[in-house]
C-alpha positions in Angstrom: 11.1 -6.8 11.1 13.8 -7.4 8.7 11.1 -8.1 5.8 8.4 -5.6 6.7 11.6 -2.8 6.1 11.8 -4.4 3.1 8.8 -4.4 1.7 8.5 -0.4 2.7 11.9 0.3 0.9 10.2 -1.4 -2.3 6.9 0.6 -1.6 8.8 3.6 -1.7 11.2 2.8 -5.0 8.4 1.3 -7.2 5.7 4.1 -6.2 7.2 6.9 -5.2 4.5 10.1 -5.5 1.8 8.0 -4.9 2.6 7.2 -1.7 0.7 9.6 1.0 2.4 7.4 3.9 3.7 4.3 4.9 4.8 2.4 8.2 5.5 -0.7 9.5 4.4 -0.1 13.7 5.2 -4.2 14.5 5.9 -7.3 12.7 3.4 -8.8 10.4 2.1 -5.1 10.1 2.8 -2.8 6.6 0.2 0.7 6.5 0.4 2.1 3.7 -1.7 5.2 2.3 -1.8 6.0 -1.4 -3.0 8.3 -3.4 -7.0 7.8 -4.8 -5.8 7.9 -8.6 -2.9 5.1 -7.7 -5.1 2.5 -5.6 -5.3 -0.2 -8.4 -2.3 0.3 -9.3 -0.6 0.1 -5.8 -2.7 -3.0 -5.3 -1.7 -4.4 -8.7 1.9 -3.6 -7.3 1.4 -5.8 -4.5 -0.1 -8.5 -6.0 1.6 -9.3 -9.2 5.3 -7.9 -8.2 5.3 -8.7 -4.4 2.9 -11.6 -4.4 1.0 -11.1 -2.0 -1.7 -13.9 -1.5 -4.1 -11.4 1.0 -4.7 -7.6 1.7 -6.9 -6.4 4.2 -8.0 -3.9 6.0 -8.4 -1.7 2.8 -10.2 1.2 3.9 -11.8 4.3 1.9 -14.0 6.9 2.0 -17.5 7.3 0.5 -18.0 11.0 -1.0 -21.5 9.9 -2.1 -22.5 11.8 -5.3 -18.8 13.2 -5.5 -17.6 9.6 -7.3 
């Protein structure tokens, strides 16, 4: 899991605040919980400075009229 710890210890320098929490439970496997106002750029974070070619399992919640 020598690159998942990796990835977190990025995580945490480059974002900081806007991580809520973040985890890597097995290999393969990086959960990370952000902030609402840092999604794109967390996901921007990922893509462009990581590169990382998929996400998934990107989860929200729908507060109806409240968006």
């Amino acid at each position: 899991m020598e690159v998942e710890n990796e990835i977190v210890e990025k995580l945490q320098q480059s974002l900081k605040d806007a991580i809520l929490k973040v985890s890597s439970p097995r290999k393969r496997r990086v959960f990370i919980h952000v902030k609402t106002d840092a999604l794109k750029d967390t996901i921007r974070y990922l893509v462009n400075d990581l590169e990382f070619k998929h996400l998934s399992t990107i989860t929200a919640t729908d507060l109806g009229a409240e968006i």
